[in-house]
C-alpha positions as CSV (number, residue, x, y, z in Angstrom):
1,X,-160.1,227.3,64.3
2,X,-158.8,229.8,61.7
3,X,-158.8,228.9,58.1
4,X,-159.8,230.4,54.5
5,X,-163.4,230.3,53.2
6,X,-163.0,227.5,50.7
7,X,-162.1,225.5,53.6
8,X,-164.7,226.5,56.1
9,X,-167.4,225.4,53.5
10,X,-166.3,221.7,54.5
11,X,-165.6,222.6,58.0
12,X,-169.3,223.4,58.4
13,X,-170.7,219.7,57.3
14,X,-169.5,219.4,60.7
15,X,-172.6,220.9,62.2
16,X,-174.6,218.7,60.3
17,X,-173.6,215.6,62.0
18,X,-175.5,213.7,65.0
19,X,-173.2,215.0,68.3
20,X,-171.4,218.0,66.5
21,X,-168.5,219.0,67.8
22,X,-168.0,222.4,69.4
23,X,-166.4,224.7,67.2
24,X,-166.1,227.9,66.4
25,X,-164.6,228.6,63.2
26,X,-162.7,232.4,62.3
27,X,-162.7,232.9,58.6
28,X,-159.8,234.7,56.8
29,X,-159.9,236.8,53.6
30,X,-157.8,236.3,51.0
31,X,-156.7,240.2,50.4
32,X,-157.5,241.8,53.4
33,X,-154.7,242.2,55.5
34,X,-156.1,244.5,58.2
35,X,-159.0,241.8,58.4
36,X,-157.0,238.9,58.9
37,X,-154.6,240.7,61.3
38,X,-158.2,241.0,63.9
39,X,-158.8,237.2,63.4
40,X,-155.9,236.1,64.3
41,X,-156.0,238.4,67.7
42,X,-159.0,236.9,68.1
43,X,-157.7,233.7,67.6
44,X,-154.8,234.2,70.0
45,X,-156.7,235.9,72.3
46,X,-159.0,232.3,72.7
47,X,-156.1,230.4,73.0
48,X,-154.6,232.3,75.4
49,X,-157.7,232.2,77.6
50,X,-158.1,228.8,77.5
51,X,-155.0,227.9,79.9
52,X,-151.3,228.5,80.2
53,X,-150.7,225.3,77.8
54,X,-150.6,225.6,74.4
55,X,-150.1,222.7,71.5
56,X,-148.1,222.3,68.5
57,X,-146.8,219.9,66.3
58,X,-143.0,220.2,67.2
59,X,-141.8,218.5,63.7
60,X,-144.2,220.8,61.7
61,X,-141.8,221.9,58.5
62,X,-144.9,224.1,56.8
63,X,-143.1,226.5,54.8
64,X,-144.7,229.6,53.0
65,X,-145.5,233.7,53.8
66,X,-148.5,232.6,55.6
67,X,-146.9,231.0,57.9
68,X,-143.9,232.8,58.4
69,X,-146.1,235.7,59.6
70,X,-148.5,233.1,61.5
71,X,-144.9,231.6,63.4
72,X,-143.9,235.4,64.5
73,X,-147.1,236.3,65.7
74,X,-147.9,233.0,67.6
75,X,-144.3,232.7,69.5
76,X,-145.0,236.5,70.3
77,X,-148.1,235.8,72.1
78,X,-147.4,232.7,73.7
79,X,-144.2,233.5,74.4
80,X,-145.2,233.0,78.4
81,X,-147.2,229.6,77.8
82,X,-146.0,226.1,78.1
83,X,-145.8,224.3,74.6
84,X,-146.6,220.6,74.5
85,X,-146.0,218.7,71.4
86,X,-149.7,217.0,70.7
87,X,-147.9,215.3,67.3
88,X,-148.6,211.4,68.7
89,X,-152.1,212.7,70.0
90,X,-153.2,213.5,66.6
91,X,-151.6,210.7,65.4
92,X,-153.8,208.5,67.7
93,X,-156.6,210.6,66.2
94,X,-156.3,209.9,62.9
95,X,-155.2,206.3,63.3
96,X,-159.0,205.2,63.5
97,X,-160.5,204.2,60.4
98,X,-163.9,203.5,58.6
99,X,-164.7,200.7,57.0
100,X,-164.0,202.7,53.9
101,X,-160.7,203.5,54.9
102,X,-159.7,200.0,55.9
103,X,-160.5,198.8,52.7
104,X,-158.9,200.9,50.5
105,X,-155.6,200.5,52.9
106,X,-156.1,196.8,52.6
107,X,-155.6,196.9,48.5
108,X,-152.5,199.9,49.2
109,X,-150.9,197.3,51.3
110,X,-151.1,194.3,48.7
111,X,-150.3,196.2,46.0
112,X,-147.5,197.6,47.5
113,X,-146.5,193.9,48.7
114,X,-146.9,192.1,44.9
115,X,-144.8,195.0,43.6
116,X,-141.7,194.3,46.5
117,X,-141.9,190.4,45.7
118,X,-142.7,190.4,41.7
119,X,-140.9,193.4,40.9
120,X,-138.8,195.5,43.0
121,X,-136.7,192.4,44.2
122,X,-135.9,191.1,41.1
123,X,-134.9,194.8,39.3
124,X,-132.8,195.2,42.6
125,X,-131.0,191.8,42.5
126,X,-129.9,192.7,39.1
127,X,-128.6,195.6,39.4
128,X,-126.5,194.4,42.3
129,X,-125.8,191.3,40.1
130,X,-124.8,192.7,37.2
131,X,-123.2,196.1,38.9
132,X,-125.4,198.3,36.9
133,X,-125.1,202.2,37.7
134,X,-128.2,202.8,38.9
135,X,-129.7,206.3,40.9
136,X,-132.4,206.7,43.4
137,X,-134.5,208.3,41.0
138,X,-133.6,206.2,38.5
139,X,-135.0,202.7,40.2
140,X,-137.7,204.7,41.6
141,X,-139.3,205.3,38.2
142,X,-138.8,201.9,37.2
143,X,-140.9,200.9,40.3
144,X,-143.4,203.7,39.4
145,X,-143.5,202.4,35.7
146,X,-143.8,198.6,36.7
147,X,-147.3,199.2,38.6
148,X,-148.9,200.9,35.2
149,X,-147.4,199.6,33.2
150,X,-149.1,196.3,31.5
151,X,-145.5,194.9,29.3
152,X,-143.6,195.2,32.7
153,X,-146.6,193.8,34.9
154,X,-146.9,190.5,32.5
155,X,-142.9,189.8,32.7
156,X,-143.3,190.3,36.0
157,X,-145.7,188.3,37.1
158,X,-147.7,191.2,38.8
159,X,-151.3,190.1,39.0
160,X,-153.5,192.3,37.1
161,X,-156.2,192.4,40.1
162,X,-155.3,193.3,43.6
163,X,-157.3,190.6,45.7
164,X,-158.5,192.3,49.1
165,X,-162.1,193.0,50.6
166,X,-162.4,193.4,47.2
167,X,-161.2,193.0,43.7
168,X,-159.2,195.9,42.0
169,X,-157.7,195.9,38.9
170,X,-154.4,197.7,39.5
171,X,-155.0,200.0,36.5
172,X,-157.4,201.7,38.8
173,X,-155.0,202.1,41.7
174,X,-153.2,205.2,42.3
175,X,-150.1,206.5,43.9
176,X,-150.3,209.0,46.7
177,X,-146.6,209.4,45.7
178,X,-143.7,208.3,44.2
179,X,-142.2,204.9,45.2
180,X,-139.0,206.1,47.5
181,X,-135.5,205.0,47.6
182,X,-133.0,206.2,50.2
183,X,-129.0,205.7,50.5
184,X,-129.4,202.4,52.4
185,X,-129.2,201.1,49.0
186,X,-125.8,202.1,48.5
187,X,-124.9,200.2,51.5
188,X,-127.0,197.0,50.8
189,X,-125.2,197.0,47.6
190,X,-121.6,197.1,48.9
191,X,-122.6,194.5,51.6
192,X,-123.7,192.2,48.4
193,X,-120.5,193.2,46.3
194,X,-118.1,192.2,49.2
195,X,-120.2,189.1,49.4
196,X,-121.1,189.9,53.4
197,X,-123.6,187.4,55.0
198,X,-125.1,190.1,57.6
């Protein structure tokens, strides 16, 4: 693999593990063009002579100079190799989880559940009740603001504590992002308005 130094600092904990994996790791310098043009021959140049297959992630929507050069230089040289999307490979990858990991996805999930059934419902239903003009962003931040917010939580009825492997208090849950809202909105809202039973 090819990566900056920050990053190979964690890369090489790797080697400290019982069964390390085989890696070899080409570092790149942050001002050195010249430098970083040879690793990522080299780089190629291993990837090439592993096979006439190569894999990407076909959905990958990276952005950024880096990669722009990195996208002209990789199509250039595998231009005669098969690319195979290994997207739901990694995904399969990453899909097993510690104990840690569990856990903590365990709280996510019932937070995330309380706030649907205490909250998010209940702001939703009257909006569509009472036909209140109402954006994405809007009802988004109101979602954001209900899980932090300890006046909205009590009116609620949001339990202060997320019950799970163990015991959180929600003040010391945090969001990996913002709640999001999409347009299907706009259509459950008409359906309500023209009082459809689908």
């Amino acid at each position: 693999m090819t990566t900056g130094q920050r990053k190979v600092e964690v890369l090489n904990t790797l080697r400290n593990i019982e069964n390390p994996p085989d890696i070899e790791i080409l570092v790149r310098k942050k001002n050195d063009q010249a430098e970083n043009e040879k690793v990522t021959k080299q780089f190629l140049d291993i990837v090439k002579n592993a096979g006439n297959k190569v894999g990407i992630i076909a959905k990958n929507e990276t952005t950024g100079a880096f990669i722009e050069e990195w996208n002209t230089t990789f199509q250039e040289a595998t231009s005669d190799m098969e690319s195979v999307d290994i997207t739901t490979g990694i995904g399969y990858a990453m899909s097993v989880k510690d104990s840690s990991e569990v856990k903590n996805m365990t709280i996510a999930a019932k937070a995330s559940a309380m706030m649907m059934e205490n909250y998010f419902l209940n702001t939703m239903t009257a909006i569509v009740d009472e036909d209140i003009p109402t954006t994405h962003v809007q009802l988004s931040e109101k979602v954001d603001q209900g899980l932090f917010d300890e006046k909205i939580r009590k009116s609620s009825k949001v339990p202060k504590e997320v019950e799970g492997p163990t015991v959180r208090p929600l003040i010391f849950t945090k969001l990996a992002c913002r709640p999001m809202l999409h347009s299907w909105i706009g259509v459950i809202h008409r359906l309500f308005s023209q009082g459809s039973s689908s």
